[in-house]
GUVEXMI-773820 format. One line per field, with one value per residue (C-alpha): x, y, z; residue number from 1. Coordinates in nm, 3 decimals, always signed. Each point is the difference from the previous one (the first is absolute). Layout:
<kegus>
c1 c(X / ...) $
c2 c(Y / ...) $
c3 c(Z / ...) $
seq c(NUM / ...) $
</kegus>
This chain:
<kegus>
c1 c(-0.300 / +0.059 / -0.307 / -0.031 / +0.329 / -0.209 / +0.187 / +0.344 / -0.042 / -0.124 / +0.319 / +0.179 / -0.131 / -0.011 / +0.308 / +0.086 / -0.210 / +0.129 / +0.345 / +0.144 / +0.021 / +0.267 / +0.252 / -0.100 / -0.333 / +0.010 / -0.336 / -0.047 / -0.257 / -0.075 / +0.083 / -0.351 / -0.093 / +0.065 / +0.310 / +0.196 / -0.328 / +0.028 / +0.351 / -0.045 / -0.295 / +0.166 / +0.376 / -0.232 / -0.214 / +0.334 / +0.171 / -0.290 / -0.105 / +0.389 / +0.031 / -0.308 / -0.326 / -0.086 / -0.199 / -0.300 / +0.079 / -0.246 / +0.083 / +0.272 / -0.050 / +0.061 / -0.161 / +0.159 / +0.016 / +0.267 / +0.339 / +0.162 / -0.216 / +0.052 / +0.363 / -0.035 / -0.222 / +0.283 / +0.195 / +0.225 / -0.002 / +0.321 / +0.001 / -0.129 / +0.122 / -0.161 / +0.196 / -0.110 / +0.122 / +0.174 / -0.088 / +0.283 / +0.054 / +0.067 / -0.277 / -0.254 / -0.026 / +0.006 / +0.370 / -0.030 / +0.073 / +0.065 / +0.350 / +0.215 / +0.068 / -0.351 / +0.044 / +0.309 / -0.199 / -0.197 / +0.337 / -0.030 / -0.404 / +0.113 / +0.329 / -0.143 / -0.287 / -0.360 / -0.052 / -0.393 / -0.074 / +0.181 / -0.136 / +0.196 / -0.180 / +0.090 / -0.197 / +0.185 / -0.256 / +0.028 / +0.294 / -0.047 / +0.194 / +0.298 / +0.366 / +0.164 / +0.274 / -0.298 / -0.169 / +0.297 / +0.036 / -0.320 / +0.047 / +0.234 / -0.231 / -0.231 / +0.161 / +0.146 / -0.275 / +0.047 / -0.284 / -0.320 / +0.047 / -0.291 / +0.057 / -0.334 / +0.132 / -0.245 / +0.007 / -0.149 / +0.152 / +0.146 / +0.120 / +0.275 / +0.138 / +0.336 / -0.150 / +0.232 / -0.165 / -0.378 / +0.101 / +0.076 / -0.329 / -0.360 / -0.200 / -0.311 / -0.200 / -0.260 / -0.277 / -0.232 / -0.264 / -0.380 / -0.128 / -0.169 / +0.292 / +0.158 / -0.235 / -0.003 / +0.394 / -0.090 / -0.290 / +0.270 / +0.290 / -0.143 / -0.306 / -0.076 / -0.051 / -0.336 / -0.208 / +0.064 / +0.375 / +0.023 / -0.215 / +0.206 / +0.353 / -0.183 / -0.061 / +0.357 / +0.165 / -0.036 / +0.028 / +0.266 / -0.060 / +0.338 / -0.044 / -0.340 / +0.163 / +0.232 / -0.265 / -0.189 / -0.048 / +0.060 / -0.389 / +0.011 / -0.360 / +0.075 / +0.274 / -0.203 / -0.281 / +0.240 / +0.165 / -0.334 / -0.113 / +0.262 / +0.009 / -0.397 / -0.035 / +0.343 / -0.075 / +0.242 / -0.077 / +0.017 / +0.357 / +0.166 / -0.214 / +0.205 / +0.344 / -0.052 / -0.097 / +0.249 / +0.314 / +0.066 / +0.224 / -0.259 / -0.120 / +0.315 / -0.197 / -0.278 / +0.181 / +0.210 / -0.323 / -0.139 / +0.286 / -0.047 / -0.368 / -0.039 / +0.244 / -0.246 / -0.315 / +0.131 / +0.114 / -0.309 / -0.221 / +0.254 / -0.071 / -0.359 / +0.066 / +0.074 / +0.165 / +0.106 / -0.141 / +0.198 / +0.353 / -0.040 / -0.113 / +0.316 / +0.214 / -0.188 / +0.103 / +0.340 / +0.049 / -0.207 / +0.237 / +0.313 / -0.091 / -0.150 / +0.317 / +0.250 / -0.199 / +0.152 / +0.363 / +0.048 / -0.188 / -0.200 / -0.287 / -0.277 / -0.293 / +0.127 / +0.024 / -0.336 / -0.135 / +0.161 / -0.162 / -0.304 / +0.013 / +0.060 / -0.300 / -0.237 / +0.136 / -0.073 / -0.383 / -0.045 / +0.131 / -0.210 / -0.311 / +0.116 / -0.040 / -0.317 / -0.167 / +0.147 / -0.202 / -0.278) $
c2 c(-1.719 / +0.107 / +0.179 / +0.051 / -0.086 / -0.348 / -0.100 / +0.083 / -0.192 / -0.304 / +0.079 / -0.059 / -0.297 / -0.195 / +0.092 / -0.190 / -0.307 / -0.046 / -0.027 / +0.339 / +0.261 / +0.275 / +0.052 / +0.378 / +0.181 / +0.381 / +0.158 / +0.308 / +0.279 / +0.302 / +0.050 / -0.116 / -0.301 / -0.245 / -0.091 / -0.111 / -0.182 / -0.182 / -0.063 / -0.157 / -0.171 / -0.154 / -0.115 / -0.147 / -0.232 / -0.144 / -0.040 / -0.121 / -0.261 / -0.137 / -0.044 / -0.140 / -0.045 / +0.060 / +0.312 / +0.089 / -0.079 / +0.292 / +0.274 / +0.220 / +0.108 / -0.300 / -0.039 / +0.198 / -0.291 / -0.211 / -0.027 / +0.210 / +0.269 / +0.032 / +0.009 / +0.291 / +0.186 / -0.031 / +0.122 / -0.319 / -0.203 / -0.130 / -0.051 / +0.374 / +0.344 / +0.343 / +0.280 / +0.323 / +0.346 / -0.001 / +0.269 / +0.267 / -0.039 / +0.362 / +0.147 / -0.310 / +0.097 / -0.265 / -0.058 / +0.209 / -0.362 / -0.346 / -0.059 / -0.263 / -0.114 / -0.125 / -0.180 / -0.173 / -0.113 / -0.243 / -0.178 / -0.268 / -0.086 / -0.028 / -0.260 / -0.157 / -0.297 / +0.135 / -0.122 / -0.068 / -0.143 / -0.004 / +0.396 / +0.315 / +0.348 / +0.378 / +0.278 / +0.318 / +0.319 / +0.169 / -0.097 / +0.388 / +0.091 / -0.153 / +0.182 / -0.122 / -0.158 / -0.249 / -0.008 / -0.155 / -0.206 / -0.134 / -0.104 / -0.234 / -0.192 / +0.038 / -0.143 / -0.317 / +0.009 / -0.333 / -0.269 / +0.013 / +0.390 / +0.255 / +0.350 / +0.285 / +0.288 / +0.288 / +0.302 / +0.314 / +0.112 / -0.304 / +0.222 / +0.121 / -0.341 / -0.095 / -0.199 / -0.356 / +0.033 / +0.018 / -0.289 / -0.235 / +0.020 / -0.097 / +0.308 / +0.060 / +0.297 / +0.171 / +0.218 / +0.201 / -0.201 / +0.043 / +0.199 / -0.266 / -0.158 / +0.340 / +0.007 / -0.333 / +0.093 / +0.316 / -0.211 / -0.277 / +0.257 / +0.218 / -0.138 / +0.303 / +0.265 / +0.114 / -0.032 / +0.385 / -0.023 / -0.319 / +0.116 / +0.324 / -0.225 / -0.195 / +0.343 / +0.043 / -0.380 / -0.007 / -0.381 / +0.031 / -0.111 / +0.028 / +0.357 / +0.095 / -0.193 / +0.285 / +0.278 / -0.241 / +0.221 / +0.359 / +0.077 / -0.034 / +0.059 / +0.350 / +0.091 / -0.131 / +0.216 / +0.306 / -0.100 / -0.029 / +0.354 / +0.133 / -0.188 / +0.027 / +0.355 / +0.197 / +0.070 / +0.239 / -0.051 / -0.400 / +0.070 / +0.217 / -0.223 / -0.308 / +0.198 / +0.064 / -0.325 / -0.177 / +0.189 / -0.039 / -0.234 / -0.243 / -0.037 / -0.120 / -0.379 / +0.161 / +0.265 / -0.260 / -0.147 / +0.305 / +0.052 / -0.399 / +0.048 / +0.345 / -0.085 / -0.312 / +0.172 / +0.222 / -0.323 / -0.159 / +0.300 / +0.003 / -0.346 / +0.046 / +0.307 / +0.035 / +0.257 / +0.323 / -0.037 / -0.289 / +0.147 / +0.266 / -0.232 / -0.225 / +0.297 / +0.121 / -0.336 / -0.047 / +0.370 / -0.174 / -0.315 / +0.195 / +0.200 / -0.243 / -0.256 / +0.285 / +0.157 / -0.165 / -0.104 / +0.399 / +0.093 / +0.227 / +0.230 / -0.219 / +0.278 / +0.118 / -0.390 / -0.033 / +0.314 / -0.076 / -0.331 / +0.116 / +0.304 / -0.340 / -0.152 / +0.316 / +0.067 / -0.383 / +0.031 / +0.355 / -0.159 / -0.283 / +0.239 / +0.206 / -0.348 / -0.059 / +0.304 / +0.011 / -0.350 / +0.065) $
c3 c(-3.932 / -0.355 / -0.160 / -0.353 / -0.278 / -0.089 / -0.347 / +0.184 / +0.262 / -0.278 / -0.245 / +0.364 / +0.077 / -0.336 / +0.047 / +0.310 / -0.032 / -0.379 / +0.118 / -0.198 / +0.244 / -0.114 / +0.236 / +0.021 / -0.054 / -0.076 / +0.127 / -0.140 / +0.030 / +0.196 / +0.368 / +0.243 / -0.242 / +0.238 / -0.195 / +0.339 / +0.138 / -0.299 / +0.041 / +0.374 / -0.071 / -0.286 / +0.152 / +0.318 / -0.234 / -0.130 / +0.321 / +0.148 / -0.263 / -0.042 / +0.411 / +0.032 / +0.048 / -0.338 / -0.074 / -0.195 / -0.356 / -0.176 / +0.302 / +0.027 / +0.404 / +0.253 / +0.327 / +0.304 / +0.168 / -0.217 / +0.124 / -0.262 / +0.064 / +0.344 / -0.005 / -0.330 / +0.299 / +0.230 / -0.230 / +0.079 / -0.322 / -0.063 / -0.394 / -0.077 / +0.007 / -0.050 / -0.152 / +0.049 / +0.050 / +0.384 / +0.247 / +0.096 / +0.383 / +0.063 / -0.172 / -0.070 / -0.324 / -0.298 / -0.145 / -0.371 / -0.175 / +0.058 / +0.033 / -0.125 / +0.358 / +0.027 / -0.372 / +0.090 / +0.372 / -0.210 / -0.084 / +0.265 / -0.089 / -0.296 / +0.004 / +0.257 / +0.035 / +0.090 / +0.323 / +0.027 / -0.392 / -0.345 / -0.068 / +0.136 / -0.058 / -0.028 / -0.024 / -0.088 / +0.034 / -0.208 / -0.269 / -0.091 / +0.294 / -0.075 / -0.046 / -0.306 / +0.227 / +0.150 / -0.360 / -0.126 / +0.267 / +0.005 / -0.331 / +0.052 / +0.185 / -0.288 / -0.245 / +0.192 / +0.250 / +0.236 / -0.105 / +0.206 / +0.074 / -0.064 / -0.015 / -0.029 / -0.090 / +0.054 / -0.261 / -0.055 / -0.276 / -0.180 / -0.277 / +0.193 / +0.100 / -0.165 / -0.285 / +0.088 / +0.307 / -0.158 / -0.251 / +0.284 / +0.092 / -0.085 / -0.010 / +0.157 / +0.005 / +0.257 / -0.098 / +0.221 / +0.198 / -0.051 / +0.278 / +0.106 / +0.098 / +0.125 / +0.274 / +0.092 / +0.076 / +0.169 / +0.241 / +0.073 / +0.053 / +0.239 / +0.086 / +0.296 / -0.330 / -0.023 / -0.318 / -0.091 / +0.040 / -0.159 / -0.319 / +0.010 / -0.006 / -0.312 / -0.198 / +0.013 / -0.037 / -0.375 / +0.018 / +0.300 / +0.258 / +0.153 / -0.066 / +0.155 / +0.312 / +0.015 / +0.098 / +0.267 / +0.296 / -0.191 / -0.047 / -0.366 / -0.015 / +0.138 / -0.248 / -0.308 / +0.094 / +0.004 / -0.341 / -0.124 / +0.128 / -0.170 / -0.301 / -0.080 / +0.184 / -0.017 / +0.373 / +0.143 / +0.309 / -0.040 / -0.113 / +0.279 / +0.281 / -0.183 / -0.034 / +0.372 / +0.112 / -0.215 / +0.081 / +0.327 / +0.113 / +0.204 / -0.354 / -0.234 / -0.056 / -0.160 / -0.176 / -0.187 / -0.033 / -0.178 / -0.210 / -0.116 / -0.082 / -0.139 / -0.282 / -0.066 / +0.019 / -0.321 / -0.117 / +0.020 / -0.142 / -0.280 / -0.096 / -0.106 / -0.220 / -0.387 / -0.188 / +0.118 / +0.304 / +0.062 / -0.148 / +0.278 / +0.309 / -0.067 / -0.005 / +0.324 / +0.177 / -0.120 / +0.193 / +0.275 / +0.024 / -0.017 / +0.255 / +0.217 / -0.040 / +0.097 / +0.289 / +0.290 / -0.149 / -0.042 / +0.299 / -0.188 / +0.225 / +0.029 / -0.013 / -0.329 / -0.149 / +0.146 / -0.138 / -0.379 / +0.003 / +0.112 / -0.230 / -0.307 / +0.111 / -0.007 / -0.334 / -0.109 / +0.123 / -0.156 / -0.357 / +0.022 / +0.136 / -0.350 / -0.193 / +0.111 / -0.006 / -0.395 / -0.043 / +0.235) $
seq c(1 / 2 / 3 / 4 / 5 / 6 / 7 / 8 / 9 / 10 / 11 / 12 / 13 / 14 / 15 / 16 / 17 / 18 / 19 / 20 / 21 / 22 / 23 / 24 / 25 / 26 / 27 / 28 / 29 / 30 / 31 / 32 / 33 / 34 / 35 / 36 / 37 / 38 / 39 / 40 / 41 / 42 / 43 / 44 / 45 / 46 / 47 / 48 / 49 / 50 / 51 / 52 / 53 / 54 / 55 / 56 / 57 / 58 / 59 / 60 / 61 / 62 / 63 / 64 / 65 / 66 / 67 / 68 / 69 / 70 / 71 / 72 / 73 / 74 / 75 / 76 / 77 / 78 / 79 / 80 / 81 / 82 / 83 / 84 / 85 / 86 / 87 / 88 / 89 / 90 / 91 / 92 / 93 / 94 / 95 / 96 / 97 / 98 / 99 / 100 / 101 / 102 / 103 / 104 / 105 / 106 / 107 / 108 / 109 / 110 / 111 / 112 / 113 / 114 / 115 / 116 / 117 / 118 / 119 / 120 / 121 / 122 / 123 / 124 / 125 / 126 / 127 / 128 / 129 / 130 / 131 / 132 / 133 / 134 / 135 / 136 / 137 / 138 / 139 / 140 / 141 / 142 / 143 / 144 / 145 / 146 / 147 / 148 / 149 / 150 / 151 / 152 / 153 / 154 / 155 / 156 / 157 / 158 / 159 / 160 / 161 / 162 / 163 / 164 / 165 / 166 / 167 / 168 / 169 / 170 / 171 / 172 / 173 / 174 / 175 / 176 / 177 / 178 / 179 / 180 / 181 / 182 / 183 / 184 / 185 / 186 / 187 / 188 / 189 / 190 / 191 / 192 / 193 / 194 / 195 / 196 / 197 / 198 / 199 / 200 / 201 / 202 / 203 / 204 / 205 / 206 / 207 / 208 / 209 / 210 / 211 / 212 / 213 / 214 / 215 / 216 / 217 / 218 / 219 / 220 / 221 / 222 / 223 / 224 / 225 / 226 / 227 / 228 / 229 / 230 / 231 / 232 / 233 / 234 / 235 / 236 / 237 / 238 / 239 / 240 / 241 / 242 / 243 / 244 / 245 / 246 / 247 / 248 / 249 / 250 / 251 / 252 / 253 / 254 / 255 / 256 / 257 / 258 / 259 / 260 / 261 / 262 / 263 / 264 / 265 / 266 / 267 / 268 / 269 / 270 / 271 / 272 / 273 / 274 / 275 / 276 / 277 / 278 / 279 / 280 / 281 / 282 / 283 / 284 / 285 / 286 / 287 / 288 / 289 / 290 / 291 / 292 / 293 / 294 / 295 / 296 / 297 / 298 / 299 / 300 / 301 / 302 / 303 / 304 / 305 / 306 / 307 / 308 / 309 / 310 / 311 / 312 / 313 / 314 / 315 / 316 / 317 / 318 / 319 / 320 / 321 / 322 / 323 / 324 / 325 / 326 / 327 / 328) $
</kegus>
């Protein structure tokens, strides 16, 4: 069910019932929006409403129960294709890019009648990780695309696209949800969560959903209450307990999950300053994200990432402790 993203999913159907649906959509916006929800929900309301029975004029999402949709949940639809990233067989890792193999697979969908309706569909997730061999492929196909074919290309960073590949498409852009929304995600997602862990995954989502779904499971609740000791408190003791717990290897999920939310809580704090004050948080969290981002690539010792990040975050709350004592 797709929660939230109300005046895209209306752009995409007037698009549809009016008879001028671009042969490609680019839907952009930061990773955990729901961008790919949107992207399935969308190519099944087409399929579904040009095999027959109709759909649901005014709703994007289509009952489980039509035909369409139970062949997408089989993953046996004849007339779409999913491109994403393939996993390595020796080390089940994801492939660094999406190769121009898997572009020029589409070849035969695409010279070749759809099967179940007039539509064909392809959902390439995301278009960022494409090699420039398979971006210029893909192109191709973009600029002579076969009639009745829709591509959703999911970005998130649309800036970096090769810009005849963003001109061949109609833009569409994602923004954060309301947390409203969020949660409603978060309950429907992983509906065992309880209320504690699922308010402590919405403190962190920042309109993400997709995100926050990434921590379900790591006791969020636990780590934010250390950040905020430290943060708030500069406890010492807060921080080595944390650099302990976080570095050992049962722990990797929620260190990465530290090293992802530490950088955003300076972000965050940043946000609501002016002035000075604000010149010298921003430099404190680019340091943050740079070290956070190259952590794990270079293998760096865990305890002493841990223990710089926590030392940013003490030195965030005593400047803002500074601030208000100054206006107090």
């Amino acid at each position: 069910m797709l929660i939230g993203h109300r005046a895209q999913a209306a752009a995409f159907l007037d698009a549809w019932q009016s008879g001028r649906m671009p042969h490609a959509w680019l839907l952009a916006g930061a990773p955990g929006l729901g961008k790919r929800r949107f992207a399935d929900a969308a190519v099944a309301h087409v399929l579904a409403d040009a095999a027959g029975p109709r759909v649901a004029a005014d709703e994007l999402d289509i009952s489980t129960d039509h035909p369409t949709a139970r062949l997408i949940a089989a993953g046996s639809h004849v007339d779409m294709r999913i491109i994403t990233r393939e996993v390595r067989e020796r080390t089940g890792d994801l492939a660094a890019g999406i190769t121009i193999d898997q572009i020029r697979g589409l070849q035969p969908l695409l010279h070749s009648t759809p099967a179940l309706s007039a539509w064909r569909a392809i959902i390439i997730d995301s278009i960022d990780d494409l090699a420039r061999p398979a971006a210029n492929a893909l192109l191709k196909s973009l600029e002579e695309p076969p009639p009745t074919t829709l591509f959703m290309l999911v970005s998130h960073s649309p800036g970096r696209l090769l810009p005849t590949i963003r001109s061949r498409c109609r833009l569409m852009r994602f923004q954060s949800l309301a947390d409203a929304d969020v949660d409603r995600v978060i309950a429907a997602q992983a509906p065992d969560l309880g209320v504690a862990e699922r308010q402590a995954l919405l403190s962190v989502a920042q309109g993400a959903p997709g995100q926050a779904l990434r921590y379900a499971g790591l006791d969020i609740g636990g780590l934010m209450e250390a950040i905020d000791a430290i943060e708030y408190r500069g406890n010492a003791i807060a921080i080595t307990a944390l650099s302990r717990t976080l570095s050992a290897k049962a722990a990797q999920q929620r260190y990465e999950a530290f090293l992802e939310i530490a950088p955003a809580r300076i972000r965050q704090r940043a946000m609501a300053m002016q002035g000075t004050m604000l010149a010298e948080a921003i430099v404190l969290w680019e340091k943050a994200r740079d070290l956070a981002s190259s952590a794990v690539p270079l293998s760096l010792d865990p305890q002493s990432v841990i223990f710089e990040l926590a030392g940013m975050l003490a030195s965030l709350g005593r400047q803002t402790d500074r601030e208000t004592s100054k206006h107090g």
